[in-house]
N, CA, C and O of each residue as an XYZ file, in Angstrom:
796
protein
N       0.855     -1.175      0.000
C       0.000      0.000      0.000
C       0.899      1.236      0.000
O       1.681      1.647      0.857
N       0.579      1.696     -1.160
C       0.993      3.216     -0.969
C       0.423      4.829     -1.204
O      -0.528      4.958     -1.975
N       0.922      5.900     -0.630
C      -0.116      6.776     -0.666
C       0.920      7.614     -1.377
O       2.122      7.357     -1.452
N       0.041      9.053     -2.085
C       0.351      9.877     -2.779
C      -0.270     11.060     -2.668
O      -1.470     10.825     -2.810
N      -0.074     12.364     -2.465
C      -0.968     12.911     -2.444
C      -1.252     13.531     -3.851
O      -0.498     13.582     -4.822
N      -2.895     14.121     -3.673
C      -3.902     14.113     -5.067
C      -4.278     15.546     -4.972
O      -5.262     15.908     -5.617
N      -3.710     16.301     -4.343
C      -4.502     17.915     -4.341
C      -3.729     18.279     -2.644
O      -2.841     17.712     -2.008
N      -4.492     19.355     -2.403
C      -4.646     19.611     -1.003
C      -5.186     18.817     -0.375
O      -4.405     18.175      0.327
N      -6.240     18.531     -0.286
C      -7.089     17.875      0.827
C      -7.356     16.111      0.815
O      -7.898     15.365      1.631
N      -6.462     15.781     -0.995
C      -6.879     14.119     -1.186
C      -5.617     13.690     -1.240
O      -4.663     14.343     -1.661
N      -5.588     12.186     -0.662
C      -4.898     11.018     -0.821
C      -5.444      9.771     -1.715
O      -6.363      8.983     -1.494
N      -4.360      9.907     -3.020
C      -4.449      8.773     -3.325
C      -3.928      7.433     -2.871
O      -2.727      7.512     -3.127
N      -4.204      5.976     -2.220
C      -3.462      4.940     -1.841
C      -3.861      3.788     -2.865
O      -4.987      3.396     -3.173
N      -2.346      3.271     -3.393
C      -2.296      2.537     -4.511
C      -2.217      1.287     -3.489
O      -1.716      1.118     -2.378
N      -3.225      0.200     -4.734
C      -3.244     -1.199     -3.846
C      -3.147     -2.749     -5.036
O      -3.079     -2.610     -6.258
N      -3.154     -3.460     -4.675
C      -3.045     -4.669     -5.959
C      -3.788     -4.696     -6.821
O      -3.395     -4.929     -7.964
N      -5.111     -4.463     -6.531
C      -6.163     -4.464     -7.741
C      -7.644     -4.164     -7.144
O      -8.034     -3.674     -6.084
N      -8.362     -4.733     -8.420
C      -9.920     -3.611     -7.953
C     -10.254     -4.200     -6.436
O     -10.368     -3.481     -5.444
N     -10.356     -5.299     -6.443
C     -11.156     -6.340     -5.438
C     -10.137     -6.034     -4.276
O     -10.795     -6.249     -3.258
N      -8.980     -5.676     -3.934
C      -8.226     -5.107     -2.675
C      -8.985     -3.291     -2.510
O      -9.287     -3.047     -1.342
N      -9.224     -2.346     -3.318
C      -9.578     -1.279     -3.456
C     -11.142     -1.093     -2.864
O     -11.605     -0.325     -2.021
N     -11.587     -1.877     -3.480
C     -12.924     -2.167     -3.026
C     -12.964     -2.364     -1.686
O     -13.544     -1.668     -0.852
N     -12.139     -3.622     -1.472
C     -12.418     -3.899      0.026
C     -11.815     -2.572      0.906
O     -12.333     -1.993      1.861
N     -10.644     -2.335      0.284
C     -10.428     -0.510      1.311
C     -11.452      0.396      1.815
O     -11.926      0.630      2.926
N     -11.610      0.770      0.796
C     -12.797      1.722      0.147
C     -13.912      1.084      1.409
O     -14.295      1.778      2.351
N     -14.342     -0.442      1.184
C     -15.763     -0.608      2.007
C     -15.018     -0.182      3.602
O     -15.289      0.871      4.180
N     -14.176     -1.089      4.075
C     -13.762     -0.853      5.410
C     -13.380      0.302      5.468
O     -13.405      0.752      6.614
N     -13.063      0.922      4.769
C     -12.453      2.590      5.544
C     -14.080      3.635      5.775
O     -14.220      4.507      6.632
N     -14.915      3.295      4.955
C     -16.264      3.973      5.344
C     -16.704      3.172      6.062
O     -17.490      4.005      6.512
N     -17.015      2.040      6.779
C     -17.627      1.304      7.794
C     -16.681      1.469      9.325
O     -16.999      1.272     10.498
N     -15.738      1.801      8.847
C     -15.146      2.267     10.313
C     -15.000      3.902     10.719
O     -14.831      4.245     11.889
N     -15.081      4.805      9.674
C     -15.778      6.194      9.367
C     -14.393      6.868      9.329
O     -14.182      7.642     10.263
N     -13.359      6.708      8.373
C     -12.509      7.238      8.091
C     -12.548      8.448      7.581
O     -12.828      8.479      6.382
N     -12.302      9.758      8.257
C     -12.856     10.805      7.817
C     -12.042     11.701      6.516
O     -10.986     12.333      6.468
N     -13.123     11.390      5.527
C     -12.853     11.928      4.326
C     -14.272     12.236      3.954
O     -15.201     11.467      4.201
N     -14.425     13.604      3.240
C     -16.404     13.443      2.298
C     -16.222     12.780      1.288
O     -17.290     12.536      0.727
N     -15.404     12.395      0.818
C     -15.435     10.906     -0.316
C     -14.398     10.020     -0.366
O     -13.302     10.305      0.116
N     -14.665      8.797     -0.988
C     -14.129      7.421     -0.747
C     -14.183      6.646     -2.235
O     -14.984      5.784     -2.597
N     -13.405      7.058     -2.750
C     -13.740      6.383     -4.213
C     -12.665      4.704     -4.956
O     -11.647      4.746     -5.648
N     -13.193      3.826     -4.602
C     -12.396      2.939     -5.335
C     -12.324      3.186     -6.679
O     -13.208      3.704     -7.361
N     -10.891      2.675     -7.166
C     -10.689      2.113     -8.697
C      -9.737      0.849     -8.938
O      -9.269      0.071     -8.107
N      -9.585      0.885    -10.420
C      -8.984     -0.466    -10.379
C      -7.226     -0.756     -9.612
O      -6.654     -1.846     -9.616
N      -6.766      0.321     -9.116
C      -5.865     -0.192     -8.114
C      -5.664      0.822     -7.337
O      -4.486      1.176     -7.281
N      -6.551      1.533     -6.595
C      -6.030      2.452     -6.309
C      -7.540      3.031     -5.515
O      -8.619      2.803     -6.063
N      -7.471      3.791     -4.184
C      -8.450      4.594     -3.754
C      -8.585      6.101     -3.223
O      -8.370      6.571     -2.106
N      -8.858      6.472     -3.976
C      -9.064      8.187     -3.492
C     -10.168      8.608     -2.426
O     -11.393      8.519     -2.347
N      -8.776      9.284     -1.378
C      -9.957      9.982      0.018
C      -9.493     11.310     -0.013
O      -8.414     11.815      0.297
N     -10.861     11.898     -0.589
C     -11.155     13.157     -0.782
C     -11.708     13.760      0.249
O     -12.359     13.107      1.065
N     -11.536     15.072      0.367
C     -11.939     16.093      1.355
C     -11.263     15.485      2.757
O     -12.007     15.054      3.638
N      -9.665     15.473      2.932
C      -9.373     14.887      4.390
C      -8.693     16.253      5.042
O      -7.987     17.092      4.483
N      -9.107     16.195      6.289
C      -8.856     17.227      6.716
C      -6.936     17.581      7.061
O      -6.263     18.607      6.962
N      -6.588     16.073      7.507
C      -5.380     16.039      7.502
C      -4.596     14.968      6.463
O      -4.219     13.867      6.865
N      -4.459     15.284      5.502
C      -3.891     14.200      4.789
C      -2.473     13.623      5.153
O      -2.349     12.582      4.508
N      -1.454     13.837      5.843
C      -0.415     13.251      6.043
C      -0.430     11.997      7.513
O       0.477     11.430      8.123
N      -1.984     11.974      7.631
C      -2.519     11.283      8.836
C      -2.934     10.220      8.204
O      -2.810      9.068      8.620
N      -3.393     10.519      7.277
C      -4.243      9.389      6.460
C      -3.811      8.012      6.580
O      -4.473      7.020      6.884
N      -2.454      8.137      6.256
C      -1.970      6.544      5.940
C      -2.080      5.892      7.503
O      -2.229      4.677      7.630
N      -2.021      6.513      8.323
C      -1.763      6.148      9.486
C      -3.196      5.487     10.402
O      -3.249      4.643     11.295
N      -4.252      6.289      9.725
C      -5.656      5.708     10.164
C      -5.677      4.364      9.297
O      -6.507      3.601      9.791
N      -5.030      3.790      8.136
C      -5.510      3.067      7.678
C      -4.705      1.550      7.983
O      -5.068      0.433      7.614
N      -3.347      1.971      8.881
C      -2.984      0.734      9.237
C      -3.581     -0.290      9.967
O      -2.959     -1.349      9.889
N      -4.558     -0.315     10.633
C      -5.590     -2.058     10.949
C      -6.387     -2.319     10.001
O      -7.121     -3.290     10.186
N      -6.510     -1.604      8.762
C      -7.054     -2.590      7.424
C      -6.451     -3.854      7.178
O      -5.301     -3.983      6.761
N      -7.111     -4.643      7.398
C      -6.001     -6.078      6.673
C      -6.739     -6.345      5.069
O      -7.922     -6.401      4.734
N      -5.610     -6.459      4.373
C      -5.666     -6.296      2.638
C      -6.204     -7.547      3.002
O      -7.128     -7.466      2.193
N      -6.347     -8.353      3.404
C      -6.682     -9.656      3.114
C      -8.294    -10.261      3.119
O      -8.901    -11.238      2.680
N      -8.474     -9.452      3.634
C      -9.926     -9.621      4.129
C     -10.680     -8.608      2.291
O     -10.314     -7.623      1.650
N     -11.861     -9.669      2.160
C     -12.425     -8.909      1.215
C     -13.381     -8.361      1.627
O     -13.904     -8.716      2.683
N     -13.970     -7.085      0.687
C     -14.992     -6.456      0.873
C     -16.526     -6.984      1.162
O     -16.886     -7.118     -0.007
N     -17.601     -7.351      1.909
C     -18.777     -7.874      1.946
C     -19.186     -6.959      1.146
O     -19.060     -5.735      1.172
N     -19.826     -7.857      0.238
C     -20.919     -7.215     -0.827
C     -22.254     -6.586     -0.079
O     -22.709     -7.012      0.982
N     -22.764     -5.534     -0.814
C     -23.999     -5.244     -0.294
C     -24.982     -6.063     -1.302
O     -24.969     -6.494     -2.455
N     -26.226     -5.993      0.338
C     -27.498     -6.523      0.197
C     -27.871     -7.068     -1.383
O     -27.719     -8.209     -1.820
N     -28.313     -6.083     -1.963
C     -28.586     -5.951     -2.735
C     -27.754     -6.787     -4.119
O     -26.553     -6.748     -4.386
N     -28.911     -7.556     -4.879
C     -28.270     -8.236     -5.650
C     -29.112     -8.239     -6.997
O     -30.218     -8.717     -7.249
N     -28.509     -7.775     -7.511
C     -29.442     -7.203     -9.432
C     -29.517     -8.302    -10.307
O     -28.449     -8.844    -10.590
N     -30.479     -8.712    -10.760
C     -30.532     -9.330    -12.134
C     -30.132     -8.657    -12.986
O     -30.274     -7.439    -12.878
N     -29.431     -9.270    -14.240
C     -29.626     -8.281    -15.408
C     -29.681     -8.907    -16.758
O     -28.677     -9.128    -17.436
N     -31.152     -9.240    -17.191
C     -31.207     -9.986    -18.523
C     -30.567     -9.554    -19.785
O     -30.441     -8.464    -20.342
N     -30.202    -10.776    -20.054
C     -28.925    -10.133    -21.486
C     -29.552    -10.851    -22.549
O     -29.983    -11.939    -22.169
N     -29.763    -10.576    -23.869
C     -29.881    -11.130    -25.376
C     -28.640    -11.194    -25.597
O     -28.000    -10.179    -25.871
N     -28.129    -12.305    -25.524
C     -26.658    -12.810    -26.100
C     -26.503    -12.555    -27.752
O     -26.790    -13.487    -28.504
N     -26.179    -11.651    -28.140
C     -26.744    -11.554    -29.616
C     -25.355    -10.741    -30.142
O     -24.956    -10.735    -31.307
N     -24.666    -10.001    -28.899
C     -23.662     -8.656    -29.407
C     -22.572     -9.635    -30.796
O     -22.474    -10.830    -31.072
N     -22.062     -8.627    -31.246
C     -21.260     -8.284    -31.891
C     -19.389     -9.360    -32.082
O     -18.706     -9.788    -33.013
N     -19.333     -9.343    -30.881
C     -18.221     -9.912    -29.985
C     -17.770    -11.383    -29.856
O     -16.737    -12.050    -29.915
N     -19.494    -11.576    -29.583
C     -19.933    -13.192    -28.909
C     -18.836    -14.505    -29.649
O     -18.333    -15.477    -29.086
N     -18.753    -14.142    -30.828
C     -18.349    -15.732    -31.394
C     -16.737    -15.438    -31.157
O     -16.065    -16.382    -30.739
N     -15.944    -13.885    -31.464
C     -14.572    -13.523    -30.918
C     -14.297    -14.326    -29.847
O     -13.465    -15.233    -29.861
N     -14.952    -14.024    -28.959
C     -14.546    -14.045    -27.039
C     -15.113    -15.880    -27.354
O     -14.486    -16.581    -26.559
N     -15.677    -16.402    -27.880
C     -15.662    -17.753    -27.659
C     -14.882    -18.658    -28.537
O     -14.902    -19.888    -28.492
N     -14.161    -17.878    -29.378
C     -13.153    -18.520    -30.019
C     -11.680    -18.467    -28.995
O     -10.880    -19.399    -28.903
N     -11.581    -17.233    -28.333
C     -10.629    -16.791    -27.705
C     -10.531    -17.372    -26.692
O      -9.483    -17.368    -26.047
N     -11.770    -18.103    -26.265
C     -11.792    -18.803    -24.694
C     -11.783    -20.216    -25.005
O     -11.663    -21.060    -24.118
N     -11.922    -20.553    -26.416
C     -12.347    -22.185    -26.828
C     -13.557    -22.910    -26.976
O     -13.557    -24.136    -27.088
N     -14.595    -22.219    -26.984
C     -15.077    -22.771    -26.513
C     -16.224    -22.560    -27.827
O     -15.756    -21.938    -28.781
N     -17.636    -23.005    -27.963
C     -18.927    -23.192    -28.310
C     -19.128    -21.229    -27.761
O     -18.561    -20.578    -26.883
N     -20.147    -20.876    -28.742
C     -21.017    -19.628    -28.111
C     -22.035    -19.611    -26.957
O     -22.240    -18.706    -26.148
N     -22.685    -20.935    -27.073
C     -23.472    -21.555    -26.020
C     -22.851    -21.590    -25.109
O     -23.234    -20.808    -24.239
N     -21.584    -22.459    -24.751
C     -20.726    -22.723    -23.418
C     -19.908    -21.488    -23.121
O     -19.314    -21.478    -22.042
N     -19.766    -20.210    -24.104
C     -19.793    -18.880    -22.944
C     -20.509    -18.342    -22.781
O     -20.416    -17.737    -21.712
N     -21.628    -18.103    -23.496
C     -23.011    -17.467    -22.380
C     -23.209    -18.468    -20.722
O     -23.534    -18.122    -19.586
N     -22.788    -19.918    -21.391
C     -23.101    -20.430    -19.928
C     -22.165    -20.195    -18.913
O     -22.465    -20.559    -17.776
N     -20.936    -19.577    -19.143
C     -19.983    -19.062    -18.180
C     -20.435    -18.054    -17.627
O     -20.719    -17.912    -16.438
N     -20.572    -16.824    -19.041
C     -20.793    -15.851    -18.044
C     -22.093    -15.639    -17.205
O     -22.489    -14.727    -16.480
N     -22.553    -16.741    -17.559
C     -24.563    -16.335    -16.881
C     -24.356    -17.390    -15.542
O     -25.246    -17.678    -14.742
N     -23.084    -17.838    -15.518
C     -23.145    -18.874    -14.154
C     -22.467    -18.469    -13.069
O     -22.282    -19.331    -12.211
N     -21.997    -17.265    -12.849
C     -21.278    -16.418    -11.872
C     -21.709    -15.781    -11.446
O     -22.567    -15.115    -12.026
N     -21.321    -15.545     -9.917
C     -21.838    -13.957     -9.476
C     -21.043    -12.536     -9.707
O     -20.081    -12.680     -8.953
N     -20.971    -11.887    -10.017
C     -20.255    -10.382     -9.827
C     -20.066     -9.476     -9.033
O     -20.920     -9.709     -8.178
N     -19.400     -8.376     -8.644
C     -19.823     -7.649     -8.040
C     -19.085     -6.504     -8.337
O     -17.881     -6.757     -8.364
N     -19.386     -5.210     -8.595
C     -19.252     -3.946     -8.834
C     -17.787     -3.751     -8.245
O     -17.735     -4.066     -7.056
N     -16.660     -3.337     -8.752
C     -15.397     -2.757     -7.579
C     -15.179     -1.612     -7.572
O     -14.654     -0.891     -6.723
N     -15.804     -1.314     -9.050
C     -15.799      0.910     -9.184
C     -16.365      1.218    -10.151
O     -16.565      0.528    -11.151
N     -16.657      2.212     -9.960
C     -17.379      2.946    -11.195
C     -16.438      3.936    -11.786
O     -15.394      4.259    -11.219
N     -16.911      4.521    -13.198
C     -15.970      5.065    -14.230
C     -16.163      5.092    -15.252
O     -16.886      4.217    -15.727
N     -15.556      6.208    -16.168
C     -15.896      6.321    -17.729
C     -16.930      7.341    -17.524
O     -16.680      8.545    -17.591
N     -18.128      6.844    -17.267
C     -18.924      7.314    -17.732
C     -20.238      7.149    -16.617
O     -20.382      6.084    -16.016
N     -21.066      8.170    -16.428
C     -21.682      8.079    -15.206
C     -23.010      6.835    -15.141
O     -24.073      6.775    -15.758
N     -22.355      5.871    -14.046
C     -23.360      4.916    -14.073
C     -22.295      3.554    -14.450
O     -22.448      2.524    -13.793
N     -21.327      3.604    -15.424
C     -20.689      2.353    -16.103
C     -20.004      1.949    -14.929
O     -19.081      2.586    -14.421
N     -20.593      0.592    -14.390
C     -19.794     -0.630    -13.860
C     -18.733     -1.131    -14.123
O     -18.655     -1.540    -15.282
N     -17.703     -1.292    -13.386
C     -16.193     -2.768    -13.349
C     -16.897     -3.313    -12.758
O     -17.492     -2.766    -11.829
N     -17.151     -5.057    -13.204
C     -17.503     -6.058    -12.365
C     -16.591     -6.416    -11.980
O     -15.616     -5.869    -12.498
N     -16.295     -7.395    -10.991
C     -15.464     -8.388    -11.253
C     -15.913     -9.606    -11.130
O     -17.131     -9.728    -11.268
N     -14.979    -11.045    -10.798
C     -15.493    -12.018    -10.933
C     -15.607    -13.121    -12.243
O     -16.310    -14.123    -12.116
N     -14.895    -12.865    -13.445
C     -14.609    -13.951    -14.216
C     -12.833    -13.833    -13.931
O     -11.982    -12.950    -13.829
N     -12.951    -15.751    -13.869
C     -11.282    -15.964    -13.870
C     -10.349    -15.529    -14.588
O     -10.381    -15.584    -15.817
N      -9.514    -15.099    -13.999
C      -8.294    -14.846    -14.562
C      -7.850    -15.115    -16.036
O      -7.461    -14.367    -16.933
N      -8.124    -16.928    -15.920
C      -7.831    -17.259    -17.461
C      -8.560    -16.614    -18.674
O      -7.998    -16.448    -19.757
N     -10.049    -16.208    -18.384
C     -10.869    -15.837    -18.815
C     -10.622    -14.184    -20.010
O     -11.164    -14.058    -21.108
N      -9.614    -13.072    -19.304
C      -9.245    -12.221    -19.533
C      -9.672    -12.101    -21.462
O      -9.607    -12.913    -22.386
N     -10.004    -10.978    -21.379
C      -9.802    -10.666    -22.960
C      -9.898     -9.740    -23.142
O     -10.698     -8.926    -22.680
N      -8.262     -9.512    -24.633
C      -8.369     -8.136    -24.980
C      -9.174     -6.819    -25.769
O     -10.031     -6.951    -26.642
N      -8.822     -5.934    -25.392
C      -9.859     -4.944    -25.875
C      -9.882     -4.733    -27.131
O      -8.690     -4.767    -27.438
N     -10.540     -4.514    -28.158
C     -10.966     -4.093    -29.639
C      -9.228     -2.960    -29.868
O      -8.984     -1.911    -29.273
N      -8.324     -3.676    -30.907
C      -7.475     -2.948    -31.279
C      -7.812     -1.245    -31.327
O      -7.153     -0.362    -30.777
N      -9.235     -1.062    -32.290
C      -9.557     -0.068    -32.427
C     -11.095     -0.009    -32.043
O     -12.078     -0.654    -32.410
N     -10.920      0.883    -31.281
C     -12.634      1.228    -30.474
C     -13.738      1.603    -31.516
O     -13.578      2.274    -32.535
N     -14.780      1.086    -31.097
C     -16.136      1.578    -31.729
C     -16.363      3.289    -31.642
O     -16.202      4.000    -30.650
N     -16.797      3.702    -33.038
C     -17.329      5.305    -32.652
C     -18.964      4.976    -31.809
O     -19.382      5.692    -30.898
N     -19.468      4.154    -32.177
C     -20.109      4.270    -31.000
C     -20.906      2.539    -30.366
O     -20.831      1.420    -30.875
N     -21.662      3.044    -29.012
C     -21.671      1.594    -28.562
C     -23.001      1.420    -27.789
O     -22.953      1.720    -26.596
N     -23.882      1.092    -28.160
C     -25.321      1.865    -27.835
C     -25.467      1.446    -26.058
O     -24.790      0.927    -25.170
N     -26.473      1.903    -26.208
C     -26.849      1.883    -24.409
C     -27.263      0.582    -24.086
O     -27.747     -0.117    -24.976
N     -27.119      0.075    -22.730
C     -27.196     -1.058    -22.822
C     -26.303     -2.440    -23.369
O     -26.387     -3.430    -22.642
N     -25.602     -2.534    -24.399
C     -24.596     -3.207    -24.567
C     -23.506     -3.673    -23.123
O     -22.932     -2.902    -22.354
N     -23.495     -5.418    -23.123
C     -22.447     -6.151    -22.025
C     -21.480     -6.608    -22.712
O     -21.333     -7.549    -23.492
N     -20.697     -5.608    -22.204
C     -18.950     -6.087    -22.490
C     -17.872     -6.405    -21.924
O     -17.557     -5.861    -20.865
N     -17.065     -7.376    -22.525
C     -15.588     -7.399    -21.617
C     -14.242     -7.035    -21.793
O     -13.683     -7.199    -22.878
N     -13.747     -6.612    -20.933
C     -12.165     -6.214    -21.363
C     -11.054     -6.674    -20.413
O     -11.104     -6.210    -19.274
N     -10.523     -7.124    -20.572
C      -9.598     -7.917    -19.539
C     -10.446     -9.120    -18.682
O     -11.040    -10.093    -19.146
N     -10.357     -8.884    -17.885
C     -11.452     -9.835    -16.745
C     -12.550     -9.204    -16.040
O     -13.179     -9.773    -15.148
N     -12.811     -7.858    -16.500
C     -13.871     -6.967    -16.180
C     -14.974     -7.557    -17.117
O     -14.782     -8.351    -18.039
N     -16.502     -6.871    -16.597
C     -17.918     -7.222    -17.087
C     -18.408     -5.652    -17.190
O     -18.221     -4.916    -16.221
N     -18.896     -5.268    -18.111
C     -19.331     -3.985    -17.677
C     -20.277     -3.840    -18.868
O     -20.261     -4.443    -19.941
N     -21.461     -2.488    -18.224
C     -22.765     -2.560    -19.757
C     -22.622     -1.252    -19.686
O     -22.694     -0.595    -18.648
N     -22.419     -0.839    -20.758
C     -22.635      0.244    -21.137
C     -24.011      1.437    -20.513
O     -24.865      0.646    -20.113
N     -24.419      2.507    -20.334
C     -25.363      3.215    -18.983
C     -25.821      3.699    -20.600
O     -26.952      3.247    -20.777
N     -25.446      4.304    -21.597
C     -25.809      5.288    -22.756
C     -24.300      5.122    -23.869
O     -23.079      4.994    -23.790
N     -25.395      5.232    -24.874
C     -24.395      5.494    -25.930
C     -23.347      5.872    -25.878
O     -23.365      6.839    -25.116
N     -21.752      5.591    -26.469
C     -20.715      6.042    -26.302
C     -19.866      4.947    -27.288
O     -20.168      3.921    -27.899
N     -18.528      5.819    -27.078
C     -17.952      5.299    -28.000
C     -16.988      3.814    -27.049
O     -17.208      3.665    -25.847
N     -16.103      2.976    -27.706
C     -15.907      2.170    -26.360
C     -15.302      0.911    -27.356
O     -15.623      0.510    -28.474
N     -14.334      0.530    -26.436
C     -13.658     -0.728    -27.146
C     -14.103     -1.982    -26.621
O     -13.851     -2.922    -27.374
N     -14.716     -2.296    -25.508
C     -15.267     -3.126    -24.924
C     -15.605     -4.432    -26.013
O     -16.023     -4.219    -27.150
N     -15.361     -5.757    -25.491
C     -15.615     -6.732    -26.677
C     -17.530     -7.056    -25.966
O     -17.811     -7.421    -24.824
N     -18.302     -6.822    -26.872
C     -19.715     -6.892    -26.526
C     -20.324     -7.719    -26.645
O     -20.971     -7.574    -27.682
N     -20.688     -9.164    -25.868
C     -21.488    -10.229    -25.827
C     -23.264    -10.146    -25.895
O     -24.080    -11.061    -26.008
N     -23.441     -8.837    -25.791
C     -24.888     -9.425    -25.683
C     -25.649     -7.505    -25.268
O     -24.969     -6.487    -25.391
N     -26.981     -7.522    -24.846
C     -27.183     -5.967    -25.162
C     -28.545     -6.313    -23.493
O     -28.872     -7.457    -23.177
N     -28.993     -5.214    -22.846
C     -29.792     -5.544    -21.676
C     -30.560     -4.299    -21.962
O     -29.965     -3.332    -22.437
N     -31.779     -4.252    -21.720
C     -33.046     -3.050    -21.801
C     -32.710     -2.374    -20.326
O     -32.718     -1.143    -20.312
N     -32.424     -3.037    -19.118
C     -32.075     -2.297    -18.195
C     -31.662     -0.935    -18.154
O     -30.813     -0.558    -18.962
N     -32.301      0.099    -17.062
C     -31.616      1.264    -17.528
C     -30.501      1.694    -16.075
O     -30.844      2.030    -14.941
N     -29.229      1.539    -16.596
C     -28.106      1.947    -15.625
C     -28.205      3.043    -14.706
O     -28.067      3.125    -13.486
N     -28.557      4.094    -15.866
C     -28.280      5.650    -15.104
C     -29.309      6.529    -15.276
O     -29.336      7.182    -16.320
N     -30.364      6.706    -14.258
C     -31.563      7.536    -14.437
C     -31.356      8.497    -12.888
O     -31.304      8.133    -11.713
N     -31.248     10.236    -13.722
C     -31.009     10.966    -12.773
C     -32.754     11.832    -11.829
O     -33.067     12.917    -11.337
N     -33.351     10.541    -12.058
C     -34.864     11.210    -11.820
C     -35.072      9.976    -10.241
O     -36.089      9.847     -9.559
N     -33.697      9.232    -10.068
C     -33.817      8.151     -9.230
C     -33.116      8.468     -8.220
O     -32.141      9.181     -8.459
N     -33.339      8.104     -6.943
C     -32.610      9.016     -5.875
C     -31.209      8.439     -5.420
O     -30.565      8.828     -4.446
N     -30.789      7.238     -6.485
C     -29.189      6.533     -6.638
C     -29.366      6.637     -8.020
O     -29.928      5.641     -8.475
N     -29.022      7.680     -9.035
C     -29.316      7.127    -10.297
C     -28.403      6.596    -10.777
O     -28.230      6.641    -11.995
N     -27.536      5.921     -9.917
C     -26.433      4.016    -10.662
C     -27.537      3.652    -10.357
O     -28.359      4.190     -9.616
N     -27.608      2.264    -11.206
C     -28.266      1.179    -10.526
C     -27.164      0.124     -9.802
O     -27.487     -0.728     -8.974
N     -25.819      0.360    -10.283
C     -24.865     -0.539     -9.962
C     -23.942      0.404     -9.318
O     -23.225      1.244     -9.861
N     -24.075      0.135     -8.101
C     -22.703      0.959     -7.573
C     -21.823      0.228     -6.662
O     -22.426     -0.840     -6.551
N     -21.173      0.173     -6.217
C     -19.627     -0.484     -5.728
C     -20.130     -0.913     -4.912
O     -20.829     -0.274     -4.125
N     -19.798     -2.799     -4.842
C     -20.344     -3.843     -3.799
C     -21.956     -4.466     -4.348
O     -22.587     -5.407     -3.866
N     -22.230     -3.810     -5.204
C     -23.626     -4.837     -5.875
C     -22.954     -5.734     -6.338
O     -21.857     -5.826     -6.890
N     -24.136     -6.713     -5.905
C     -23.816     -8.310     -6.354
C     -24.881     -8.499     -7.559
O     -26.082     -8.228     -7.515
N     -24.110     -9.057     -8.703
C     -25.049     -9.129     -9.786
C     -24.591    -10.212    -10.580
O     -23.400    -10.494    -10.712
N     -25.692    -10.922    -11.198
C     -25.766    -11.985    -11.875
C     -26.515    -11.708    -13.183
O     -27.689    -11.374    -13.029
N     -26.008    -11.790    -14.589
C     -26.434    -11.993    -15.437
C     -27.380    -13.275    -16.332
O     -26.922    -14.412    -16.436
N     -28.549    -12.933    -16.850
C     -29.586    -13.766    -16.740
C     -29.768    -14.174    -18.319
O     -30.329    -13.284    -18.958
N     -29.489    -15.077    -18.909
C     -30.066    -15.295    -20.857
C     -31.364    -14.875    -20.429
O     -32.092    -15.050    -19.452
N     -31.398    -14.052    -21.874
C     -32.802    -13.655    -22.035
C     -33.575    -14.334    -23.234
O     -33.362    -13.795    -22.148
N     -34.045    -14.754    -23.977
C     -34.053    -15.455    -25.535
C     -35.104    -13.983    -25.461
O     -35.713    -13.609    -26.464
């Protein structure tokens, strides 16, 4: 673990990856580490608004990295039409039948480790390691709303149109990001979510 500072008042602390960040991020707000924000990413967590930042690192030594984050309550369906663009790529790339990776990815649980890009867009995590796949040499100009994609060992659906290299298995009517909702993520850091075939 290491820290950096990010401004006046923020510390950035770099960590192994999303699922260590996450778990920071949850334990440092459940024990009320005083910062007005707490933001995981994929290696790294920003505590914004601290009043003393050269203290920081020092509140955070009884975190044990080892311990993972408990997911919250809350656990989302999210029906997919396996239909994207991608699908037969990523199942050539994994070996497999198109059938036997929808049945991978629809047989796992997920869970959110940060948000980013774009307001509302999910990092899942939760497919293996081996699983990893690379991103579109050259990105799409655009990538409609709704679209489930992967890039490395991340899961993520697109909230609205955009442009995006993401390799895209499949497309969900779900709507990510509605600012008329009093969380307008529907997925925010620590949802547990499982993707559902839709025919």
């Amino acid at each position: 673990m290491r820290s950096r500072p990010a401004g006046a008042r923020a510390v950035l602390i770099d960590v192994e990856d999303a699922e260590t960040a996450l778990s920071l991020a949850s334990w440092a707000r459940a024990v009320g580490v005083p910062a007005t924000d707490i933001v995981p990413a994929a290696s790294s967590v920003l505590f914004a608004g601290v009043d003393d930042p050269t203290a920081l690192p020092g509140l955070l030594e009884s975190w044990d990295p080892t311990e993972r984050a408990t997911p919250v309550a809350a656990r989302i369906e999210v029906p997919v039409r396996y239909d994207g663009p991608d699908l037969d790529a990523v199942a050539r790339h994994w070996q497999m039948t198109t059938a036997e990776t929808v049945a991978i990815h629809t047989a796992g649980e997920y869970v959110v480790a940060f948000c980013g890009f774009a307001p509302g867009f999910a990092y899942l995590t939760g497919l293996p390691d081996n699983l990893g796949v690379p991103r579109l040499d050259t990105p799409r100009s655009r990538v409609e709303a709704g679209a489930v994609g992967l890039a490395g060992t991340f899961t993520g659906v697109y909230p609205r149109s955009s442009p995006g290299g993401w390799r895209i298995l499949g497309h969900t009517d779900l709507v990510l990001w509605d600012q008329s909702r009093p969380e307008p993520a529907l997925l925010v850091p620590g949802t547990r979510v499982r993707f559902v075939e839709q025919q």
